[in-house]
C-alpha positions in Angstrom: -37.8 -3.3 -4.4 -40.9 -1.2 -2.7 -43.1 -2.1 -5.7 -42.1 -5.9 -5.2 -40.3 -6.2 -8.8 -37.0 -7.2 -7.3 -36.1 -9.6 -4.5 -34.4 -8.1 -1.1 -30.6 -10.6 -2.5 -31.1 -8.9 -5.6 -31.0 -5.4 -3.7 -28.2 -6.7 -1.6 -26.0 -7.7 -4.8 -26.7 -4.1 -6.3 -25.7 -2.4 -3.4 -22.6 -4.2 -3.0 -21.6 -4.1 -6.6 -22.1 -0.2 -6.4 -19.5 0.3 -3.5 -16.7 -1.8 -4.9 -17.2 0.7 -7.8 -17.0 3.3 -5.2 -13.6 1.8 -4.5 -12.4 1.7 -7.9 -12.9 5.1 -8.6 -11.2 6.2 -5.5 -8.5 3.7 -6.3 -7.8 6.2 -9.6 -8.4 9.4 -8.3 -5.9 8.4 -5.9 -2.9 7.8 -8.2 -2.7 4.2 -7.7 -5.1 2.8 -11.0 -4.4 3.7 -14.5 -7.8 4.9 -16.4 -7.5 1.3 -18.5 -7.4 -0.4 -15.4 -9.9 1.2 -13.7 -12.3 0.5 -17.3 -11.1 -2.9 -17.3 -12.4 -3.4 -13.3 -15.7 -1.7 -13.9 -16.6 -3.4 -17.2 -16.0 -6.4 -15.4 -18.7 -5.7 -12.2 -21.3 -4.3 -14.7 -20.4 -7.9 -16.8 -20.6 -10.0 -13.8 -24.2 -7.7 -12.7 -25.7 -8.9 -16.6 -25.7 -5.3 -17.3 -25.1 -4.7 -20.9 -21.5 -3.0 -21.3 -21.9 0.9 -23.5 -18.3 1.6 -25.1 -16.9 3.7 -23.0 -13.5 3.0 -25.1 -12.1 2.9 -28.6 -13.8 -0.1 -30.2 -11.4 -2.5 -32.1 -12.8 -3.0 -35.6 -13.1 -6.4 -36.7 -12.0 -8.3 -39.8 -15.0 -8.4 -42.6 -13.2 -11.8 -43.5 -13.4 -12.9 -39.8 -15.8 -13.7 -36.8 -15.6 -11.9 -33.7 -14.6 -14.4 -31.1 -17.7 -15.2 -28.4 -16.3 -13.5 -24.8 -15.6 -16.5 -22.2 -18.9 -16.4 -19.7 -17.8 -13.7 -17.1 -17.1 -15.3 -12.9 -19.8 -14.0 -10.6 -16.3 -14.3 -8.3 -15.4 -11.3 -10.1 -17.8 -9.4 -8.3 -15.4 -8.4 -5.5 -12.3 -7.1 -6.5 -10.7 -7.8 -3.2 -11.0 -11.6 -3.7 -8.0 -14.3 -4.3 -9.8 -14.9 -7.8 -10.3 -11.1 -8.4 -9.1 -9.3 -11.5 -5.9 -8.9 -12.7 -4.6 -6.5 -15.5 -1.1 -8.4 -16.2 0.4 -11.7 -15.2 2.3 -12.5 -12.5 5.6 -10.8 -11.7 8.8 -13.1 -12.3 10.2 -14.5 -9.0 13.0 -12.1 -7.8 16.3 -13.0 -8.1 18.5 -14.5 -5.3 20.2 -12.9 -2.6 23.7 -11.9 -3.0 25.9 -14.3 -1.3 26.6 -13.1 2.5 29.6 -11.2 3.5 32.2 -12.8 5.7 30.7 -12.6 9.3 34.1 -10.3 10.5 33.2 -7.7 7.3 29.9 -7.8 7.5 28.3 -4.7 8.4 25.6 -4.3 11.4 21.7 -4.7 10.2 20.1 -1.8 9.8 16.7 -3.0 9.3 13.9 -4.9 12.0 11.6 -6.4 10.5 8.3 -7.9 12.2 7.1 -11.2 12.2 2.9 -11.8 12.8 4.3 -15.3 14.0 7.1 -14.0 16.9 9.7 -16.2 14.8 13.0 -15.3 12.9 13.2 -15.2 9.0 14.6 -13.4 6.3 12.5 -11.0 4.2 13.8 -10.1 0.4 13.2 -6.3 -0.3 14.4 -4.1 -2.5 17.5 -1.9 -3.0 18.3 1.2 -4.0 19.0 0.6 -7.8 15.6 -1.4 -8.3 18.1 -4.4 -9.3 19.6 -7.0 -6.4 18.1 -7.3 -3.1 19.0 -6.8 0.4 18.7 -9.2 3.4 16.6 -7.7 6.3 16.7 -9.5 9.6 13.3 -9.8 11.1 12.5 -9.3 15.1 9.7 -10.9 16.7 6.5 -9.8 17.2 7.1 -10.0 21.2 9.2 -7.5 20.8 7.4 -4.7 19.5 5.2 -5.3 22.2 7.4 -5.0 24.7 7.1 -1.2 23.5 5.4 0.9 26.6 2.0 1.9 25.5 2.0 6.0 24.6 -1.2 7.8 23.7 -4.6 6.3 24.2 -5.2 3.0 23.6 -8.2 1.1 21.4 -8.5 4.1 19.0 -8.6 1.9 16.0 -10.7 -0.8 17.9 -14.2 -1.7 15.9 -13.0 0.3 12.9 -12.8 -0.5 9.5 -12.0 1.2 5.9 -14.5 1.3 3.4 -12.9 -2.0 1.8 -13.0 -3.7 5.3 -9.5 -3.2 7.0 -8.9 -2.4 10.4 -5.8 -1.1 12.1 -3.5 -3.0 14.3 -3.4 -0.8 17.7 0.7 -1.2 17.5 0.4 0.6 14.3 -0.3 3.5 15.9 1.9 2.7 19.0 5.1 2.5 17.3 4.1 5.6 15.2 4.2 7.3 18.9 6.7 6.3 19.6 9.1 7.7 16.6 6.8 10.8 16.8 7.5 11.8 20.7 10.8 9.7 21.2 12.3 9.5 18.0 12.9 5.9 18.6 12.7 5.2 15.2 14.1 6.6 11.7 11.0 5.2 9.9 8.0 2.3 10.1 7.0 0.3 7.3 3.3 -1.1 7.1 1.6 -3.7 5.1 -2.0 -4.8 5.0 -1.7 -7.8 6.0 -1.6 -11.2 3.8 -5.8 -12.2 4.0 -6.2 -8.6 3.4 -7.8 -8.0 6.6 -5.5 -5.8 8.6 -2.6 -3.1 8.8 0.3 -4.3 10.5 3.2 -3.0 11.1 6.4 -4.8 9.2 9.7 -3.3 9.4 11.5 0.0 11.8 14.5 1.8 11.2 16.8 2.4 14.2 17.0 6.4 14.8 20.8 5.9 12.8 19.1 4.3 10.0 18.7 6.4 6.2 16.3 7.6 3.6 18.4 5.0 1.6 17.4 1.9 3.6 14.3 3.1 3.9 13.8 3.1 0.1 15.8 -0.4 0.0 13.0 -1.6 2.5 10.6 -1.1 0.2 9.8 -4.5 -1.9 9.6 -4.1 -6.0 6.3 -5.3 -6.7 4.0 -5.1 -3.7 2.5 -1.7 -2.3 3.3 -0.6 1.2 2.8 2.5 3.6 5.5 4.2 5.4 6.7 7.0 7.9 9.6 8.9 7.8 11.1 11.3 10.0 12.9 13.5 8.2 15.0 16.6 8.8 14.8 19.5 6.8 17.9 22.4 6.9 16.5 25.5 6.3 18.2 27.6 3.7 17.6 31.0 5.4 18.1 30.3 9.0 19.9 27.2 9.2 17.4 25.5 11.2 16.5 22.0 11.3 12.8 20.8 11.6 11.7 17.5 11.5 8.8 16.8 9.8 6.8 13.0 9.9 6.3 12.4 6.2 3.3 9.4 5.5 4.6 7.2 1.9 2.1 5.7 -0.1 4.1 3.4 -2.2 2.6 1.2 -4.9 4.5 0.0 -7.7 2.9 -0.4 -11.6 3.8 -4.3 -11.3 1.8 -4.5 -8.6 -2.0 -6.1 -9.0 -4.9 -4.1 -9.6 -6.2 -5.9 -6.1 -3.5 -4.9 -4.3 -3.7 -1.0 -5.4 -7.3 -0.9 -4.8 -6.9 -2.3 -1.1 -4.3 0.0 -0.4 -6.0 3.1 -2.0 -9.1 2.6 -0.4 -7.5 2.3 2.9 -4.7 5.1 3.1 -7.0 8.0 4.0 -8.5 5.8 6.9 -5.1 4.5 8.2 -3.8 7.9 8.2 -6.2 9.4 10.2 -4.7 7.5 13.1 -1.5 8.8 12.7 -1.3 12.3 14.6 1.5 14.5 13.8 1.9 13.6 9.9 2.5 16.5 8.4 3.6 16.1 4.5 3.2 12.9 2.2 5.0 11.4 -0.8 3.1 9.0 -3.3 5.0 7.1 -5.2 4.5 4.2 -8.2 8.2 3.9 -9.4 11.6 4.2 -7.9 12.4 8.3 -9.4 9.4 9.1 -7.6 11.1 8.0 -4.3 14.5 10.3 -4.9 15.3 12.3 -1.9 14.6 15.3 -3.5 11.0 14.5 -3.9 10.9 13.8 -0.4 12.3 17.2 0.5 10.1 18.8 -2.1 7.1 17.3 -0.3 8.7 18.8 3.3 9.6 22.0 1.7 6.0 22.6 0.3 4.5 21.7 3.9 6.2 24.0 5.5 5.8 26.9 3.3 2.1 26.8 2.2 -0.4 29.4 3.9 
């Protein structure tokens, strides 16, 4: 661009392409891409960038007796992953199924899950349960009333801050985290990045009663989501029991390749926010969210020099 042999857009386009690749890589260093995912996303910026593709995987001999079939033109769109239109390594995820049919209102057990609603209003939100097959009802509680919470910590930490793919945090993110931290109001917080992929929100609490169980059962089947659990480990030896804040990172296979990426490129960042984590589980598939991974996770905190 010094020499005058490209234009200052063209620079511009580069530069971007380069840190959405940035992103990609993170996304499978992290756990959260498989290696042909992460090929297929990168092929597909150098594509869009006119960049002639080297093989970089097994190349698929062709028939003698046959053509080779002209690649469709590639969609500058494709250029940001992040994008409604972005890339996608699978199709769609069949529609769950239906909710069992409620229990009689004088056998029904209390909720309980909260869930939060952006909006202030009352719905129902379809997660998933403990067996990976029917799904539980969670009843939802407005917005207003999370922040009716009292305000602990400093406030406007996360204000003006953003993740390398563009997220900010929602101060009541960190708020409610405080407040399960130093009052143990809460069992656990679910998060989500929010549906325009613009901020982390908090989504769902578990009363200070609540389990590991419906915390897993929180969790939907196909989308990713972040957690925090309290959870209390019993010490063998002494018969002590510490609590220990464990950060989840959960992000199912089904899941898009969008999706992961977001939520890889943003953990580290989120995290930071939260003071007091101190052990965290990553999980892509419902073994990997056993209790006994949890304590695993707990157990190695605690014991590593």
């Amino acid at each position: 661009m010094d020499e005058g042999l490209i234009e200052r857009t063209d620079f511009d386009v580069i530069k971007k392409a380069f840190l959405k690749a940035q992103q990609i890589k993170a996304g499978m260093e992290a756990g959260f891409l498989r290696e042909q995912d992460y090929l297929q996303a990168r092929d597909s910026f150098l594509s869009s960038l006119d960049f002639q593709i080297t093989a970089s995987s097994p190349a698929i001999p062709s028939s003698p007796a046959t053509r080779p079939v002209a690649a469709p033109p590639v969609n500058k769109a494709q250029m940001n992953p992040f994008s409604t239109s972005g890339i996608s390594s699978r199709p769609a995820p069949a529609p769950p199924p239906p909710p069992p049919a409620p229990m009689p209102a004088s056998n029904a057990p209390p909720a309980p899950l909260h869930s939060m609603s952006s909006t202030g209003s009352d719905s129902n939100t379809n997660h998933r349960s403990s067996t990976g097959g029917a799904q539980t009802a969670v009843t939802v509680m407005g917005i207003s009333d999370l922040n009716a919470l009292p305000r602990i910590g400093r406030t406007g930490l996360a204000e003006g801050k953003k993740s390398m793919s563009g997220i900010s945090v929602n101060e009541q993110c960190i708020n409610i985290f405080n407040h399960m931290k130093t009052k143990s109001s809460f069992k656990w917080i679910l998060y989500k990045i929010d549906d325009g992929g613009h901020e982390v929100v908090p989504e769902a609490v578990g009363s200070s009663e609540s389990t590991y169980t419906e915390f897993v059962r929180s969790l939907p089947e196909t989308e990713c989501r972040y957690g925090a659990f309290d959870y209390a480990y019993m010490n063998a030896d002494t018969g002590q029991t510490i609590n220990k804040l464990v950060f989840v990172s959960w992000a199912p296979e089904v899941s898009s390749i969008r999706t992961k990426m977001m939520y890889a490129s943003t953990k580290e960042f989120f995290k930071g926010f939260l003071d007091g984590v101190g052990a965290e589980l990553q999980a892509s598939e419902s073994q990997e969210l056993e209790e006994s991974e949890m304590k695993d996770r707990v157990h190695h905190a605690l014991t590593r020099k």
